[in-house]
MARTIDO-209444 format. One record per residue (C-alpha): residue in three letters; z, y, x. Coordinates in steps of 0.2 Angstrom, whole numbers, plus 2048, in hexadecimal, padded with zeros to 3 digits. Each point is the difference from the previous one (the first is absolute). Last residue first. Example, Ala and Ser with C-alpha at 12.3 -4.5 7.8 and 13.67 -1.06 7.14 Angstrom:
REM MARTIDO-209444
SER8247FB844ALA8037EF7FA
END
This chain:
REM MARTIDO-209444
UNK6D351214DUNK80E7F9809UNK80B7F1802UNK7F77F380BUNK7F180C807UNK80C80E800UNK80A7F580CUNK7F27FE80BUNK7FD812802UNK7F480A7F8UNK7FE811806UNK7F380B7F2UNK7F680D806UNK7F480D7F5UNK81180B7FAUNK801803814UNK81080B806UNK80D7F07FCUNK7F27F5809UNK80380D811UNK8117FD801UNK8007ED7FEUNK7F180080DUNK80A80980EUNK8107F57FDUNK7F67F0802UNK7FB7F47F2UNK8077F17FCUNK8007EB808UNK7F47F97F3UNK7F380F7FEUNK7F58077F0UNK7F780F802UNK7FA8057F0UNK7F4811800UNK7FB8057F0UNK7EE8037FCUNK7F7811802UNK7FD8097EEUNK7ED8037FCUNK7EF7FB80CUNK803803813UNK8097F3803UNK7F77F37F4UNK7F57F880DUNK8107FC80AUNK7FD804810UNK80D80D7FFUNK80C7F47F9UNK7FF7F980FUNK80580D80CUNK8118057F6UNK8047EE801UNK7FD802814UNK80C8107FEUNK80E7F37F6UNK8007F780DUNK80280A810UNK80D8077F5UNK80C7F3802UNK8027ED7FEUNK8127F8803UNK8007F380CUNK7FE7EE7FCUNK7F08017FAUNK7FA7FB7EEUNK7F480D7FCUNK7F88027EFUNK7F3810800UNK7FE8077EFUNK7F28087F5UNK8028087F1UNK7F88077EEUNK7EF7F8803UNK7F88077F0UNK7F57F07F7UNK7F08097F7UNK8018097EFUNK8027F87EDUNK80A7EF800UNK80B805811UNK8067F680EUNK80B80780AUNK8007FD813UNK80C7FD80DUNK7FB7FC812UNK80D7F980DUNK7FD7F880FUNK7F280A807UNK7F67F980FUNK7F780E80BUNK7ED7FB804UNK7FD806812UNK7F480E808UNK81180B803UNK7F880E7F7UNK7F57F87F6UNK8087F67F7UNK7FD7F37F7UNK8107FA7F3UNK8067F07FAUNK8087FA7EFUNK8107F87F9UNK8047FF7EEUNK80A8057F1UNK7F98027F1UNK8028097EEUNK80E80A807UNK80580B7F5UNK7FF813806UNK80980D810UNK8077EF809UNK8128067FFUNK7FF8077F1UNK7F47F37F5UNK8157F4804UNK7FC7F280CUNK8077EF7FBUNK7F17F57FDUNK7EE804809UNK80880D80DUNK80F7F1803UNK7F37F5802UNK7F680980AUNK80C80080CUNK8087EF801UNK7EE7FA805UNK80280E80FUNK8127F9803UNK7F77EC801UNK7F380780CUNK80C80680BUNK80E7F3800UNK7F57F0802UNK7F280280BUNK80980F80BUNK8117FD800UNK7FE7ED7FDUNK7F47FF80FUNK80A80D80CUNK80F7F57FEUNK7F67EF805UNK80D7FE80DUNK8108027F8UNK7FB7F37F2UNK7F87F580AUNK81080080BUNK80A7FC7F4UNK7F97F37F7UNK8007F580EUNK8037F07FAUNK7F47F4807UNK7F78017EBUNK800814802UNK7F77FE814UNK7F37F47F7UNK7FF8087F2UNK7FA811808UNK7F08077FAUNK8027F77EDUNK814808800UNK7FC811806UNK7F08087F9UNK7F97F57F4UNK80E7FB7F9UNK80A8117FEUNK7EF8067F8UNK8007F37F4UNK8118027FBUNK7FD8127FEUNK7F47FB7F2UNK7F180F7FBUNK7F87FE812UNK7F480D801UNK7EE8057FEUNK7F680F803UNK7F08087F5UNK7F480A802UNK7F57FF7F1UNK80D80E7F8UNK7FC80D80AUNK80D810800UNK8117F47F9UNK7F97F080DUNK8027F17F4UNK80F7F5803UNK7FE7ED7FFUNK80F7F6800UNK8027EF806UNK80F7F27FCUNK7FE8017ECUNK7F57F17FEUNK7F08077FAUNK80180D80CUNK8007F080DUNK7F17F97F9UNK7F88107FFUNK801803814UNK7FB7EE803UNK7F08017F5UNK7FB80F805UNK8037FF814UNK7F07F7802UNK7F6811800UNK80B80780EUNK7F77F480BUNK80D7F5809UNK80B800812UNK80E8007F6UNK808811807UNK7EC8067FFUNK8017FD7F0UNK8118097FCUNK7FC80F808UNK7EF8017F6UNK8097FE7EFUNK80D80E807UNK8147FC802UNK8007F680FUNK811805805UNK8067EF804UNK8077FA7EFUNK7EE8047FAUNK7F87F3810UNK80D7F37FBUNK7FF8017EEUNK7ED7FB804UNK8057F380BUNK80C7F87F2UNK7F08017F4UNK7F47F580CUNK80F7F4801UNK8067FF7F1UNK7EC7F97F8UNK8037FA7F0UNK80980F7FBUNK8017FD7EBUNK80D7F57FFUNK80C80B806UNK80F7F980BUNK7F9803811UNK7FD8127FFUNK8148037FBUNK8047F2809UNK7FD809812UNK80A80E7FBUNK80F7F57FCUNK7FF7F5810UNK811808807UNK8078067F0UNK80A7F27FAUNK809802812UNK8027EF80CUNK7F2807809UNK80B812805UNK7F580D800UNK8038077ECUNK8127FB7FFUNK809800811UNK7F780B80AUNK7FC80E7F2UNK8137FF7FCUNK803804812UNK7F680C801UNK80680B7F0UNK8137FD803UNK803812808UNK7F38057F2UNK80E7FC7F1UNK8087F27F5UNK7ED7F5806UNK7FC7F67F2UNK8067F57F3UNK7FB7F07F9UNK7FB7F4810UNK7F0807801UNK7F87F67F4UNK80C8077F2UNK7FC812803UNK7EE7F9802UNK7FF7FC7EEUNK7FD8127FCUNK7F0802805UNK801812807UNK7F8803810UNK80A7F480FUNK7FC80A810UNK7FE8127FCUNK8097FD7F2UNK80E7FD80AUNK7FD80B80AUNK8018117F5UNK80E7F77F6UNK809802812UNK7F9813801UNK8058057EFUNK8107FB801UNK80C7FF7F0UNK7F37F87F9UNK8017EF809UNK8087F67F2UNK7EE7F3802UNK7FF8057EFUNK802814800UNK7F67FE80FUNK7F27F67F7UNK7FF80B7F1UNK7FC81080EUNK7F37F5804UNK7F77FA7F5UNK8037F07FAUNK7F47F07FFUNK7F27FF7F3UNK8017F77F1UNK7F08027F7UNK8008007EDUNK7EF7FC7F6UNK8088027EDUNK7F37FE7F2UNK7F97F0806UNK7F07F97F6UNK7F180B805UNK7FB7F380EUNK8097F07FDUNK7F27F7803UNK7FA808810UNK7EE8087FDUNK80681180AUNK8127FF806UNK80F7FB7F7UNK8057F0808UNK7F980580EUNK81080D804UNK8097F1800UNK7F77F580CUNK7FE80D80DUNK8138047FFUNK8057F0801UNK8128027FDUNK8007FD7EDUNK8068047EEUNK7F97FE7EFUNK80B8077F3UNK7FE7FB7EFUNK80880B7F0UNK7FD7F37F3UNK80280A7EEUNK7F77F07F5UNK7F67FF7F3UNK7EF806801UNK800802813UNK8057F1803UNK7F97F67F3UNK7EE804807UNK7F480F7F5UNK80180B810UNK8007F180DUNK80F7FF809UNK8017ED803UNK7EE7FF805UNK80281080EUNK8107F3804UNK7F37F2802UNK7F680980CUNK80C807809UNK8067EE805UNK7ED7FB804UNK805801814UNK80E7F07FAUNK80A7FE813UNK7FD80D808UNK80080A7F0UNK8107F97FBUNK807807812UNK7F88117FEUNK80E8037F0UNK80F80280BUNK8098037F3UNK7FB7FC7EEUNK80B80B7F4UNK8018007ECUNK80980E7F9UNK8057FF7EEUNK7FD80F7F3UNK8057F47EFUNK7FE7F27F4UNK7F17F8806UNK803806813UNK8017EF809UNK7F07FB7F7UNK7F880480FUNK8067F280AUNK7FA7F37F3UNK7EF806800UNK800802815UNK8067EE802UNK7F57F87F4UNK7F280A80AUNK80A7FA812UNK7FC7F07FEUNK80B7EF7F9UNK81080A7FDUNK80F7F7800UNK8108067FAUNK80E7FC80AUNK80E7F87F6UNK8118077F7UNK7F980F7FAUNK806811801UNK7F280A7FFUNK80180980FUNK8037EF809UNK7F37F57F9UNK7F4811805UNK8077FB811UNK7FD7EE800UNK7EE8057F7UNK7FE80C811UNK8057F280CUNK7F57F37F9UNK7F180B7FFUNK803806813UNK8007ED805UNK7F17FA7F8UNK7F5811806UNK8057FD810UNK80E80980DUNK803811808UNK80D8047F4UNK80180B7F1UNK80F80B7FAUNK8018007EBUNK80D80A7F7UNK8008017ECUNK8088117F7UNK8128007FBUNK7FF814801UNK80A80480FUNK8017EE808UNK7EC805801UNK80080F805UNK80D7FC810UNK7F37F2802UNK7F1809803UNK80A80F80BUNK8087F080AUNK7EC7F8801UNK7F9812807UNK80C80680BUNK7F480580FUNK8017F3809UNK7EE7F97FDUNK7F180C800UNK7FD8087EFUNK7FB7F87EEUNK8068037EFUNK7F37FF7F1UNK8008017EEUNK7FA7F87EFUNK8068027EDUNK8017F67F2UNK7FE8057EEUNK8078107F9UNK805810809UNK812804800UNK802800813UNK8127FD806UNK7F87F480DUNK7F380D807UNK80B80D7FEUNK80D7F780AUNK7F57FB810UNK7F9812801UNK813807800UNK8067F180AUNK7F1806810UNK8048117FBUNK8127FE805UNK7FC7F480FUNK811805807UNK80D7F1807UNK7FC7F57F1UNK8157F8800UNK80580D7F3UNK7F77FA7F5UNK7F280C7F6UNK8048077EEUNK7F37FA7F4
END
């Protein structure tokens, strides 16, 4: 089933969605959608379902009563009857849905799925009912049904432990937002690797925001700031309060406040369990429930240390987020008076050093967990993390951006390299890449086998010296910020 033309990429996201459609086992069939909104979710639904004359749904925030009139005028629709149909409960409902695929593979799609269960919280109850093994559906019809939602919590529920539908869904697909060389291909910014940089740095990859912010970027850097002043600082902008929806509008935060402080503290540079308490002013054994709630939801990250994996650090997995936390939250009141520009200009240092920085070490790992080719990283990379180093030495621990392992069934993981990320505005030299040299010393590894490659990994170049000596080193790799973009 060829994808349309209008899907901007989700290739694997159509191909899963098509085989589960095009399926030729018998009976009814179950699967899941979910991510955070704006991500393309309802258009990629309904593309598949103009496609292969399959039955829509979208449900409202509304009762019962109202969502069970709307559905039977819908079905009525579909069917191409001159009334509404009316369904007095959602088990008639679900029986007569279900026949939709009696005489062939025909998707059935519920959006916005968390909305019924509001309103009916034994909804997948009834449908675990309606696809019993020895039921009508899956004795004589080929139903393809799609369930899909939002609420990330709620969704990934519906298939946990001793949920109803446990064991039922065959397709569990989550709809994540670009990475991030697919977001500067679709925000047209791939002909520059530093402007796709920022704009990722500040906006991540949910594609809707191309159409929040106004529908286009900035055409090149020279614009850069002003674009960021008008759409993303500007109060009458889409995007102004976005990063303080995105907590607000899941169900399952109940307390905002007590989660918006702990974004806060991470945005900040409080990276660290302890660092994060003491930011709050709590016990770090009250951070568990906060911390895991916003892993749940997509807008923290939890990276394991790459040596000790109990040490872990925490970052802000939403650039929206961040942008809120740091700029727009702290300075609303100067934004809303109209002085976007000189909160901008001022808070520089912030967005270079909160923002740019930790978003290009992100960026890093990425490209060594995705795009790198085993040569440049002397293995496979099984996992890509940060870590820090004691020294003796300089009686210090030594942060390292970069550590590449492989992950191998029958001997222990091999770091293969290790890299340093630095996003200055000055080309980085050999200063650099001897501290590198340093660490890997510490590494308790050196001494054992093959030393790991050296990745040095710079926004603004590499000076003459460094080039030169990198072309005499097989053990050191330059990587640019265009190699991160185009390169492997």
């Amino acid at each position: 089933m060829q994808k349309p033309k209008r899907l901007y990429g989700r290739d694997l996201e159509w191909e899963h969605l098509a085989d589960f459609v095009a399926s030729s086992a018998p009976g009814a069939t179950l699967g899941l959608v979910y991510g955070r909104r704006r991500q393309g979710k309802t258009l990629m639904l309904e593309l598949l379902a103009q496609q292969t004359g399959g039955f829509f749904f979208g449900a409202t925030q509304q009762t019962e009563a109202q969502n069970l009139a709307d559905l039977g005028a819908a079905y009525a629709a579909q069917r191409g009857l001159r009334q509404p149909v009316v369904f007095t409960g959602w088990r008639e409902a679900l029986d007569e849905l279900l026949r939709l695929g009696e005489s062939q593979a025909t998707p059935l799609i519920i959006d916005e799925f968390p909305y019924l269960v509001s309103a009916t919280p034994a909804l997948p109850s009834y449908l675990q009912q309606a696809l019993n093994p020895l039921g009508y559906a899956k004795e004589h019809t080929r139903t393809r049904l799609i369930l899909c939602g939002s609420a990330l919590t709620t969704m990934a529920q519906l298939l946990a432990g001793g949920a109803p539908l446990r064991g039922r869904a065959v397709m569990e697909l989550v709809v994540r937002p670009f990475r991030f060389r697919e977001a500067a291909a679709f925000w047209g910014a791939d002909h520059d690797p530093e402007l796709a940089f920022r704009l990722h740095a500040l906006l991540g990859g949910t594609p809707a925001y191309l159409e929040m912010s106004g529908g286009s970027g900035p055409a090149d850097l020279a614009g850069f700031d002003h674009w960021v002043r008008r759409r993303l600082l500007n109060p009458a902008s889409a995007m102004f309060r976005e990063g303080a929806l995105l907590l607000r509008e899941e169900p399952s935060i109940s307390d905002p406040t007590s989660y918006a402080a702990t974004l806060s503290a991470i945005s900040a540079g409080n990276h660290r369990r302890s660092e994060i308490a003491a930011a709050l002013g709590r016990p770090s054994g009250a951070l568990a429930h906060l911390l895991s709630g916003l892993q749940d939801i997509g807008l923290v990250e939890q990276l394991d240390d790459a040596l000790r994996g109990k040490r872990s650090v925490f970052r802000v997995a939403e650039p929206v987020v961040r942008l809120h936390q740091l700029l727009i939250q702290r300075h609303e009141a100067q934004l809303i008076a109209g002085h976007a520009d000189r909160v901008w200009r001022t808070n520089a240092d912030t967005v270079a050093a909160r923002i740019y920085g930790p978003h290009f070490e992100d960026l890093a790992r990425q490209w060594c967990f995705e795009h790198a080719d085993p040569e440049t990283l002397g293995g496979t990379a099984g996992a890509v993390r940060p870590t820090e180093l004691p020294c003796r030495e300089h009686r210090q621990g030594h942060e390292l951006d970069v550590v590449v392992t492989e992950v191998t069934s029958f001997a222990a993981d091999r770091i293969t390299a290790i890299g340093e990320v630095k996003s200055t505005v000055a080309p980085i030299g050999t200063a650099e890449l001897e501290r590198l040299e340093h660490l890997r010393g510490l590494l308790p590894s050196a001494k054992i086998g093959a030393l790991p490659k050296l990745l040095l990994f710079s926004r603004s170049g590499f000076t003459a010296d460094l080039t030169r000596l990198a072309t005499t080193r097989h053990d050191v790799e330059l990587i640019p910020l265009a190699r991160l973009y185009t390169g492997s």
